[in-house]
VEXDREN-146324 format. One record per residue (C-alpha): x, y, z; residue number from 1. Coordinates in pm, 1 decimal, always signed. Example, Ala and Ser with C-alpha at 12.3 -4.5 7.8 and 13.67 -1.06 7.14 Angstrom:
VEXDREN-146324
- c1:c2:c3:num
- +1230.0:-450.0:+780.0:1;
- +1367.0:-106.0:+714.0:2;
This chain:
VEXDREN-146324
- c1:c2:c3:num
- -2474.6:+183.7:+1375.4:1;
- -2375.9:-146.1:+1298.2:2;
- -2077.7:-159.8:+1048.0:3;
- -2289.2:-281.5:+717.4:4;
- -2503.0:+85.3:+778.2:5;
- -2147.5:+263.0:+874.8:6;
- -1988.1:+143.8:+515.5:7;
- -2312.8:+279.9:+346.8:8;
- -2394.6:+597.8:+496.9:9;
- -2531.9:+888.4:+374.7:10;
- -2185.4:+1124.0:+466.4:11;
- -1948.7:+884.6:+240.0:12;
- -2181.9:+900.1:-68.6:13;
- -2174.3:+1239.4:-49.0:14;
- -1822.6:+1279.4:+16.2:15;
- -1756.1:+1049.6:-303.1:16;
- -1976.1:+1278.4:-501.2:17;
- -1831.2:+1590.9:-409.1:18;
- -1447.8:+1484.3:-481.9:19;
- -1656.5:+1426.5:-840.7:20;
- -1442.1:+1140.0:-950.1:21;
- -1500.5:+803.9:-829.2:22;
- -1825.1:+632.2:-872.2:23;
- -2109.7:+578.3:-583.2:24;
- -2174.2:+301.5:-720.1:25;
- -2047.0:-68.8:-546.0:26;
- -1960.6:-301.5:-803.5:27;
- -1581.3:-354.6:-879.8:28;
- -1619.1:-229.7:-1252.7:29;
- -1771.9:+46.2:-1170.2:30;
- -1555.2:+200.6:-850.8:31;
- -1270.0:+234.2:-1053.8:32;
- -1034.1:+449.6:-813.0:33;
- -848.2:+689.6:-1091.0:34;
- -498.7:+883.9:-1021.7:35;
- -568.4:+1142.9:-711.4:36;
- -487.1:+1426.5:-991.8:37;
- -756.5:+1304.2:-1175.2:38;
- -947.6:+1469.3:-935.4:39;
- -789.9:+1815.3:-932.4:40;
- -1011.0:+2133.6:-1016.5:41;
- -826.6:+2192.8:-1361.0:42;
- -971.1:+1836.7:-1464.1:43;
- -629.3:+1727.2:-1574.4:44;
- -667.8:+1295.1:-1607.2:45;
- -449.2:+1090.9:-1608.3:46;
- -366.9:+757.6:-1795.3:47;
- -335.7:+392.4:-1661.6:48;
- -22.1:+261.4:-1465.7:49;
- +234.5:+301.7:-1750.7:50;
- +56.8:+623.5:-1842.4:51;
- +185.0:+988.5:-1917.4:52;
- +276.4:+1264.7:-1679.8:53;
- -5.5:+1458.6:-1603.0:54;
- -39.9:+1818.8:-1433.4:55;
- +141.5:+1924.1:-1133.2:56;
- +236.5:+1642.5:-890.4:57;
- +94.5:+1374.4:-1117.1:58;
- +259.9:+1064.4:-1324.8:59;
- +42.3:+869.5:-1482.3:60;
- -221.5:+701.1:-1238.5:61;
- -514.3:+459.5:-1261.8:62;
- -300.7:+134.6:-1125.9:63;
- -547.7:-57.1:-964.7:64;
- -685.7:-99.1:-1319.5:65;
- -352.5:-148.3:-1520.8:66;
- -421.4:+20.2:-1831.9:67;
- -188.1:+93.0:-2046.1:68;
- -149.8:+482.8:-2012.3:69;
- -267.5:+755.7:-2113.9:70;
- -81.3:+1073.8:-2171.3:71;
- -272.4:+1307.6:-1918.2:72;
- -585.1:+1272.6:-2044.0:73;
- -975.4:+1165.2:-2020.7:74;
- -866.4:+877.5:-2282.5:75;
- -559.9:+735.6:-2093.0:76;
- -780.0:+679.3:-1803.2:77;
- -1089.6:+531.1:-1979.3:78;
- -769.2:+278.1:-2111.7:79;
- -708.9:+233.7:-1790.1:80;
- -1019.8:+118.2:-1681.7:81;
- -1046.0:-148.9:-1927.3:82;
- -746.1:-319.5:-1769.0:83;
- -929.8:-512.9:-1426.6:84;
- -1280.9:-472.1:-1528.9:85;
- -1293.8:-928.4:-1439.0:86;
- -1049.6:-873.0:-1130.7:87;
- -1323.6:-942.5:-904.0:88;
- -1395.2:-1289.6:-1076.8:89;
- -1137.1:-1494.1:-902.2:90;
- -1320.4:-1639.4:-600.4:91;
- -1358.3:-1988.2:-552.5:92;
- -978.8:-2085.4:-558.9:93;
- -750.0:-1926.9:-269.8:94;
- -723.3:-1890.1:+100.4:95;
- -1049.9:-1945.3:+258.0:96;
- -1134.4:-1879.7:+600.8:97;
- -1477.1:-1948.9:+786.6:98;
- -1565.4:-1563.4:+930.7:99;
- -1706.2:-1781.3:+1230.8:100;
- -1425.0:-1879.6:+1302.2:101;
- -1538.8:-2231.5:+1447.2:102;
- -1397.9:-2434.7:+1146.8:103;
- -1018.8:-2581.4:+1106.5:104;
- -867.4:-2444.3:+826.3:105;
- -613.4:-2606.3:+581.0:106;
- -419.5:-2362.7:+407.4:107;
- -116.2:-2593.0:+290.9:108;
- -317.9:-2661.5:+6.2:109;
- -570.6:-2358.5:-158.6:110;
- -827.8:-2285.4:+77.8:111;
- -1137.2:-2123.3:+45.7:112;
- -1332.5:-1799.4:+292.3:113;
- -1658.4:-1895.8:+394.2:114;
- -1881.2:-1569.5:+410.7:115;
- -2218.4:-1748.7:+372.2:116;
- -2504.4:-1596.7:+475.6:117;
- -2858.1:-1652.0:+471.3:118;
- -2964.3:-1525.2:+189.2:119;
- -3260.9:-1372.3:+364.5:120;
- -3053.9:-1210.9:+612.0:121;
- -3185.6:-870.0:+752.0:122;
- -2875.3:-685.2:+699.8:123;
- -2788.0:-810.2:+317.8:124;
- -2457.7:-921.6:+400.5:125;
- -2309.2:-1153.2:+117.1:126;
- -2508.1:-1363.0:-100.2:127;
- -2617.2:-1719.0:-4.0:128;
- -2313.8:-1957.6:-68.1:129;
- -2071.1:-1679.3:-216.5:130;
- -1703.1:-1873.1:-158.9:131;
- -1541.8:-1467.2:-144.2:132;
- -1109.6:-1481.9:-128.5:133;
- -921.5:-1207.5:+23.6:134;
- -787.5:-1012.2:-262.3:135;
- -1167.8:-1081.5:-441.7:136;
- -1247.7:-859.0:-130.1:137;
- -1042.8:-599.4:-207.6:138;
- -1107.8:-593.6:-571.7:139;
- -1459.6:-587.5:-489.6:140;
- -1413.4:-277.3:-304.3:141;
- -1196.6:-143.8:-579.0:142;
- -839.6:-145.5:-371.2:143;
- -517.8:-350.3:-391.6:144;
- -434.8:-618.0:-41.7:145;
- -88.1:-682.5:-21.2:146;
- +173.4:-836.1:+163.5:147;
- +564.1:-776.4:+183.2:148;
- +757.7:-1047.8:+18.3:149;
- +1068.2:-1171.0:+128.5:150;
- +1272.5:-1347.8:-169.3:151;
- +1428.0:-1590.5:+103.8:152;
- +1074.1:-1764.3:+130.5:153;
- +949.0:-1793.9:-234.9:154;
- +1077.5:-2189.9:-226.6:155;
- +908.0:-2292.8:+61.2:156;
- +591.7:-2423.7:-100.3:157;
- +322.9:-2293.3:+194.3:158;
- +450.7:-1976.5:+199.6:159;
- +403.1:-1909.9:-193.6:160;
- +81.1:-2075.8:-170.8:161;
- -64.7:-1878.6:+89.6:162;
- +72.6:-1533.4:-86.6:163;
- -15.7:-1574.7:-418.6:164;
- -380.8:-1716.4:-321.5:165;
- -454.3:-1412.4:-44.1:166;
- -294.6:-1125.2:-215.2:167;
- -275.6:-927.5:-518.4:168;
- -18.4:-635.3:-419.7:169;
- +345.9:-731.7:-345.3:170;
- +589.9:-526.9:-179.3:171;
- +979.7:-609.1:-125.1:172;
- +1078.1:-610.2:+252.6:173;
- +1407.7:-553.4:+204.3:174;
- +1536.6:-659.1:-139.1:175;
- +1478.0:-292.4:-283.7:176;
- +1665.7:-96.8:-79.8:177;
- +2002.7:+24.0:-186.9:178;
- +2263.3:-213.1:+54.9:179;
- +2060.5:-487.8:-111.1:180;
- +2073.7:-330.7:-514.5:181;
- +2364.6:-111.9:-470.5:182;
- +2600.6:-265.3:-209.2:183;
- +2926.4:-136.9:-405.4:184;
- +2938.0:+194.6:-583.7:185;
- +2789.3:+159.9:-920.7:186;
- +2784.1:-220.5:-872.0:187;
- +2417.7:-335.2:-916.4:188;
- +2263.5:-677.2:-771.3:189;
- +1876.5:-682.8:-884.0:190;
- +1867.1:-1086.8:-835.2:191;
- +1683.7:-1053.4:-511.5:192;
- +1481.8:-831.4:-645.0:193;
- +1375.7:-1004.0:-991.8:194;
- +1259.3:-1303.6:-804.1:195;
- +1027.5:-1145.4:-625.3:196;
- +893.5:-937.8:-949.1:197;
- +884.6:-1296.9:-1106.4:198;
- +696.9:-1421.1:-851.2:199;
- +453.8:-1133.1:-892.6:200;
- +416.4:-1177.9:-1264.0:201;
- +362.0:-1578.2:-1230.1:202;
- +72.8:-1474.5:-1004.3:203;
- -123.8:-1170.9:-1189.7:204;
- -2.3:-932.4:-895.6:205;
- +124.2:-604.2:-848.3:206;
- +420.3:-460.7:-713.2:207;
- +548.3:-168.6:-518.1:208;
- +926.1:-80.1:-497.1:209;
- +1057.5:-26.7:-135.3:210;
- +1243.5:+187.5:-85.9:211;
- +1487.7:+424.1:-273.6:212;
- +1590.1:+624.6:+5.5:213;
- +1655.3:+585.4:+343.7:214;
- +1862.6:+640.0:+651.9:215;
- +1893.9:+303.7:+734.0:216;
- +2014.8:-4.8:+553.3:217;
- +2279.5:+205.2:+354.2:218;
- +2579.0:+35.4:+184.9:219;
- +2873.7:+143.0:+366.2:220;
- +3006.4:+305.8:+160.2:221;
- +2723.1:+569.2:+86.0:222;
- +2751.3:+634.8:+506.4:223;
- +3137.1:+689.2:+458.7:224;
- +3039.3:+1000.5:+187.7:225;
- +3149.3:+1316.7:+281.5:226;
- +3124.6:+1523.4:+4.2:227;
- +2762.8:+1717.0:-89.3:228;
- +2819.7:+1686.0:-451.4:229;
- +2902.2:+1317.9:-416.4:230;
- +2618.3:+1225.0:-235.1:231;
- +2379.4:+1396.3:-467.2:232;
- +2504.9:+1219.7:-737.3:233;
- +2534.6:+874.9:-572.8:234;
- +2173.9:+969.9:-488.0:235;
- +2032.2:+1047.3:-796.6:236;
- +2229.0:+752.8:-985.8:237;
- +2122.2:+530.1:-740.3:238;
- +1753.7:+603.4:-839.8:239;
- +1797.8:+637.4:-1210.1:240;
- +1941.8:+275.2:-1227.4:241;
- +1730.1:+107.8:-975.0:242;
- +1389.8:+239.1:-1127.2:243;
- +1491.6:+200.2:-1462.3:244;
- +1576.6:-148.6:-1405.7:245;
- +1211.4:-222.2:-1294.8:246;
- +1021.1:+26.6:-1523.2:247;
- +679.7:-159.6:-1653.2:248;
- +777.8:-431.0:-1371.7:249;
- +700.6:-218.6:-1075.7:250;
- +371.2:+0.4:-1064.9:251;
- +501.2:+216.9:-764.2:252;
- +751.8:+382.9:-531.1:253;
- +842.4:+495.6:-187.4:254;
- +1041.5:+703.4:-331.4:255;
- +1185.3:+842.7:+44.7:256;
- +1136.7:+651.3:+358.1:257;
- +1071.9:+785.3:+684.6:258;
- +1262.0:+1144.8:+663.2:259;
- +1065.0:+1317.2:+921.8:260;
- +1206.7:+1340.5:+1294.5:261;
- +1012.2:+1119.5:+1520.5:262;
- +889.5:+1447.5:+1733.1:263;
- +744.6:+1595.8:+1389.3:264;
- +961.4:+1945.3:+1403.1:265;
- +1178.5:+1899.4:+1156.5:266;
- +1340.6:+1611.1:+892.9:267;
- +1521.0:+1373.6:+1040.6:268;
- +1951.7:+1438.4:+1108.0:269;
- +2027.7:+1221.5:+776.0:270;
- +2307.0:+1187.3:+602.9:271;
- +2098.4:+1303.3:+328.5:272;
- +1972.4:+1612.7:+526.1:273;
- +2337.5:+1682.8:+658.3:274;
- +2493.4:+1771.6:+340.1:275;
- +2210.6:+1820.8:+110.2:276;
- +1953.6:+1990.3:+312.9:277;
- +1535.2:+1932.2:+266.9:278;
- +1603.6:+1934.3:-132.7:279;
- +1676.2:+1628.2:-171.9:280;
- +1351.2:+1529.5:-161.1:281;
- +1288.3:+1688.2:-426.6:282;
- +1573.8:+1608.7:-624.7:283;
- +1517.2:+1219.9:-513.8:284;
- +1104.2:+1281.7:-652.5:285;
- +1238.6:+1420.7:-994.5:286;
- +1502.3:+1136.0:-1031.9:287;
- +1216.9:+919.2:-1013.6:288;
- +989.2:+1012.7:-1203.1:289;
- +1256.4:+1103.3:-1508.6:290;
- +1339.3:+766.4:-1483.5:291;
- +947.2:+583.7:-1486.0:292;
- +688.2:+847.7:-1537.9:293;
- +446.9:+552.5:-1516.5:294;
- +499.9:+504.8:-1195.9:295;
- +322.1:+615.4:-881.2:296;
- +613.6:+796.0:-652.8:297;
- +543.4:+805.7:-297.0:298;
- +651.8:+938.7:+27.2:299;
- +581.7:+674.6:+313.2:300;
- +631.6:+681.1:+695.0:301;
- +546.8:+579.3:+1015.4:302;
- +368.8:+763.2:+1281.7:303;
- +199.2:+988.0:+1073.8:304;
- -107.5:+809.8:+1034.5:305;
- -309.2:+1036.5:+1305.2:306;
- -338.8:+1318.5:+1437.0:307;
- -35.7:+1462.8:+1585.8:308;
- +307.5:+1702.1:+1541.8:309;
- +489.0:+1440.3:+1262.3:310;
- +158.2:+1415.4:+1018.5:311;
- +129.5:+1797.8:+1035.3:312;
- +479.1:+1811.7:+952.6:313;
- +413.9:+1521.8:+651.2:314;
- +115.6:+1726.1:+509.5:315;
- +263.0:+2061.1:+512.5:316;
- +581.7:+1912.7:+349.6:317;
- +384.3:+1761.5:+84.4:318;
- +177.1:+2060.0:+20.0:319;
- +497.9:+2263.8:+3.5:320;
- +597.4:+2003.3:-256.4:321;
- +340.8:+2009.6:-449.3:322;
- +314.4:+2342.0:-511.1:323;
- +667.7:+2337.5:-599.5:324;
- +563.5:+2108.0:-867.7:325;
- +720.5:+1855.8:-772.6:326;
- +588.9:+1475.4:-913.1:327;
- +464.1:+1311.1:-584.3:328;
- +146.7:+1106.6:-627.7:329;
- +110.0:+994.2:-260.9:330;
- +165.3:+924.3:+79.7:331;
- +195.4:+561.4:+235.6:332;
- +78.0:+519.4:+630.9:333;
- +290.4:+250.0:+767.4:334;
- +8.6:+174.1:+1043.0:335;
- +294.7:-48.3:+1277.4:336;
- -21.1:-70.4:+1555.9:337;
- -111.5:-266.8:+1886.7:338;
- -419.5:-413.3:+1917.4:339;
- -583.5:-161.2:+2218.6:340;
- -384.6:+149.7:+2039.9:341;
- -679.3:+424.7:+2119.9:342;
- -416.5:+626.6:+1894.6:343;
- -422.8:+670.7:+1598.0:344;
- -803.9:+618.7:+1597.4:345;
- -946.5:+510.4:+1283.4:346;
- -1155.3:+858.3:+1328.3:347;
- -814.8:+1046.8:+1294.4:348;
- -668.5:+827.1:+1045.4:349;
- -994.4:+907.8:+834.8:350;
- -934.8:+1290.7:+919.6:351;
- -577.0:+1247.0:+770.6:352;
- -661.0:+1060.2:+460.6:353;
- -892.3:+1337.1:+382.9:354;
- -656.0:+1644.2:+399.6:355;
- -441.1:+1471.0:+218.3:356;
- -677.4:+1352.9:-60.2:357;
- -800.7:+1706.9:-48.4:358;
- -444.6:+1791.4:-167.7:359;
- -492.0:+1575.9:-444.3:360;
- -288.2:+1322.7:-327.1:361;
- -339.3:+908.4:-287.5:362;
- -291.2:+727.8:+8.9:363;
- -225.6:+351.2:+98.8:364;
- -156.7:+178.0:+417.4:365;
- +176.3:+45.7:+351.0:366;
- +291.1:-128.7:+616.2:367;
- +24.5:-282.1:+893.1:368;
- +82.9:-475.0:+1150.5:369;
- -96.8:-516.9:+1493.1:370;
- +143.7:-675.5:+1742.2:371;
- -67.5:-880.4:+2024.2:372;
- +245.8:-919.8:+2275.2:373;
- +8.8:-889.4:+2569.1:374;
- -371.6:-884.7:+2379.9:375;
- -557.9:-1168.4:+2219.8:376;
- -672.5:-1234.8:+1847.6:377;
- -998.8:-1134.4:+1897.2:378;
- -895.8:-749.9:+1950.6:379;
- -641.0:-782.2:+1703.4:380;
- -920.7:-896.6:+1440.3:381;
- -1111.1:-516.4:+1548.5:382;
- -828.4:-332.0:+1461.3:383;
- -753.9:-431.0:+1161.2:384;
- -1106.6:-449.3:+1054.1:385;
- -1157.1:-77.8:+1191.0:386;
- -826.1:+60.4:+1033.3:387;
- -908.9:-136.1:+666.4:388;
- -1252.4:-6.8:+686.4:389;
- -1118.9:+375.3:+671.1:390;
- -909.9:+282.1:+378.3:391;
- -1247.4:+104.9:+182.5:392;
- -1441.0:+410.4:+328.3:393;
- -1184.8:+687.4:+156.0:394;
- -1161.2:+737.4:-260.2:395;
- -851.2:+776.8:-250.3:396;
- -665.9:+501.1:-40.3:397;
- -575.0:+231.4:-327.3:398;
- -425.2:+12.0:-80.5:399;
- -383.6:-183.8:+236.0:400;
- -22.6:-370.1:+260.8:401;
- +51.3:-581.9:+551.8:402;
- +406.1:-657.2:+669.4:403;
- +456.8:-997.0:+600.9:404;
- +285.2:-1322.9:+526.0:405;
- +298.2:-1590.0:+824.0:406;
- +386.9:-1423.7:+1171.4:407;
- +669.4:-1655.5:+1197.3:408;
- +890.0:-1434.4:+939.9:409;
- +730.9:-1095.0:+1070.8:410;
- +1026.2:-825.9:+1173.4:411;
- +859.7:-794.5:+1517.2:412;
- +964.0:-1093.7:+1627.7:413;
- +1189.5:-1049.4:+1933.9:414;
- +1105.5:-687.9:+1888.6:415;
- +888.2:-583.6:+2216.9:416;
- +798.8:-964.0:+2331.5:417;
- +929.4:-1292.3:+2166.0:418;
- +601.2:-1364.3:+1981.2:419;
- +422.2:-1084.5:+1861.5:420;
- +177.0:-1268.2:+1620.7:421;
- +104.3:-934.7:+1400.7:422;
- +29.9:-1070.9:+1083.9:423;
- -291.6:-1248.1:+941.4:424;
- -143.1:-1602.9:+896.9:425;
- +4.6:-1802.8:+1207.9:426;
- +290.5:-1976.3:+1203.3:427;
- +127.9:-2288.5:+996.2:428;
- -39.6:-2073.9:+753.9:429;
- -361.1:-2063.4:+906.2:430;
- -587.3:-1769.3:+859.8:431;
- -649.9:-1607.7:+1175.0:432;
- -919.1:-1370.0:+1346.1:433;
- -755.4:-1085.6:+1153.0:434;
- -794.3:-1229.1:+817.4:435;
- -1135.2:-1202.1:+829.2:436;
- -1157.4:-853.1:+1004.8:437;
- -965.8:-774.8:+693.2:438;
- -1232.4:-955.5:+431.0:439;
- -1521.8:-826.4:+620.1:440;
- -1411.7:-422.9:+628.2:441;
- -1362.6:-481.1:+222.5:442;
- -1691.2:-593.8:+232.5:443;
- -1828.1:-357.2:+420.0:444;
- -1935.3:-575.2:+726.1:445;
């Protein structure tokens, strides 16, 4: 089956009509991708990004369409569908790439993505002399492409160029977490932060915060804490300020970052788990949404995409808090990949999407990467394309972030080989094979 047939088939139509709540149809206005708890038996909607609290596990939803919000009902999210009805108009104007890949490409100005096809072609592919853009793409397919954003680079010309013409979704790589907003107790430093939400706003795109709570890249003095009670309440201070800060800035949270033990038996040995045990999740959830119940709160983490002992341990802690009512909307994969990775498979990360959706819960690939440190591009390009096409192909995944803009600035670097080349830009801003693996899986190619 060749991967225009795949994208249509008969199983995903179905599977869209049975969850009863997002459209079969393929335009961008009408596969409007509502709040997960929109679909929930009880038929509890919810309202735009901004919107009310709706039923268990649910703030307001709807984001990809930024309405204005509803409060938890069949009205908030018709509001919110109003909001990107046009979103697929921009084409003509950003990063362009030639999918056959035997054209130069020069991105230091805008750019355009050649996808033109005959217009007779057997297989329907794109219209005859369509100039399509990345995040067009994506809006075409109703999702959100991002990139994260480091606030170091926004004056270097190229690489705000290349960002704001490729992506509509912008995540913070590091100027969200709390040694970079918090690095003295009750002293807060947002600057970092605020330039890259200005940067967003300039450029019509969304954000995601990352991340409220973590193990790593702590302030020293949260690590010197010893005291249960303290830690709770630098906890749930930290949250209340930091999201309140950004509320109607930032459409999202991870709310808590990578808490479960790498062998998937149990949360990781935290400072956080030390002397408050597994409820602070739950405490760090409710912080969260008290302070924005507009926003999407999510749990995200990395090797949990699959199949395997860590996402059964993600889903079942999930469930549990869910049914504890607490307000989690979602779970981000971080999808950190290799080219030839034969795990996950895109057939498992499907599998996982689904039980999760099935919970009533959204997912997004948060975090993507495919280091090449002893492939080529050409592989790389398939497993992106394979892994974006399972996002496109679910409801419920709103999202595909990748981890970076240029592979010069990518955190791999040095990692497992010198030069890892993971990203979709090279070095000089040039789309690569992967770009258009990406375009072509939100197109459905």
């Amino acid at each position: 089956m060749n991967r225009a047939r795949r994208r249509f088939s008969k199983p995903l139509f179905d599977r869209r009509a049975q969850l009863g709540c997002v459209p079969v149809l393929r335009t961008f206005a009408s596969l409007m991708i509502l709040s997960a708890a929109a679909c929930r038996r009880d038929g509890a909607a919810l309202g735009g990004a901004g919107g009310g609290a709706g039923s268990t596990g649910g703030a307001g939803g709807g984001w990809l369409d930024g309405g204005s919000g509803g409060e938890g009902s069949e009205a908030g999210m018709e509001a919110g569908a109003a909001g990107r009805a046009d979103a697929g108009a921009d084409v003509g104007r950003d990063v362009a790439v030639d999918v056959r890949r035997d054209a130069a490409v020069d991105v230091g100005t805008d750019a355009a993505v050649d996808i033109r096809r005959d217009a007779a072609a057997p297989d329907g592919s794109a219209d005859a002399g369509l100039a399509m853009t990345l995040k067009s793409a994506a809006a075409q397919s109703g999702r959100l492409i991002g990139a994260a954003i480091g606030a170091s680079h926004l004056s270097e010309a190229a690489y705000v160029t290349t960002a704001a013409a490729a992506f509509d979704f912008v995540t913070p790589e590091n100027e969200m977490k709390w040694d970079a907003t918090e690095p003295t107790q009750n002293v807060f430093t947002f600057g970092s932060g605020d330039a890259i939400t200005a940067f967003a706003q300039q450029n019509g795109m969304k954000v995601k915060g990352h991340t409220l709570v973590w193990h790593s890249q702590l302030p020293d003095w949260v690590s010197a804490i010893t005291d249960a009670t303290a830690l709770h309440d630098a906890m749930i201070n930290h949250i209340t300020q930091v999201v309140s800060h950004y509320r109607g800035q930032v459409i999202a949270w991870d709310v808590v970052n990578e808490a479960v033990d790498d062998d998937g038996e149990s949360l990781r040995d935290s400072i956080f788990y030390q002397y408050l045990g597994a409820g602070y999740l739950d405490d760090a959830f409710n912080a969260a949404h008290a302070a924005d119940p507009g926003a999407l709160l999510l749990y995200n983490d990395y090797g949990a995409e699959g199949a395997g002992a860590k996402s059964d341990y993600v889903y079942s802690m999930v469930q549990g808090m869910l049914a504890r009512g607490v307000p989690i909307n979602g779970v981000g994969l971080q999808m950190h990949t290799g080219p030839a990775d034969t795990s996950p498979s895109p057939a498992q990360v499907a599998a996982n999407m689904e039980r999760l959706e099935a919970l009533g819960l959204n997912v997004v690939i948060s975090e993507m990467d495919v280091q090449i440190c002893t492939s080529d591009v050409d592989t790389q390009e398939t497993r992106f394309h394979d892994i974006v096409a399972v996002c496109v192909a679910e409801p419920l995944c709103l999202a595909v972030t990748v981890w970076g803009v240029p592979d010069k600035y990518s955190w791999l670097n040095g990692v497992n080989c010198a030069t890892p080349q993971p990203l979709l830009f090279d070095d000089n801003y040039g789309p690569k094979p992967a770009f258009s693996g990406v375009l072509n899986a939100f197109l459905g190619l």
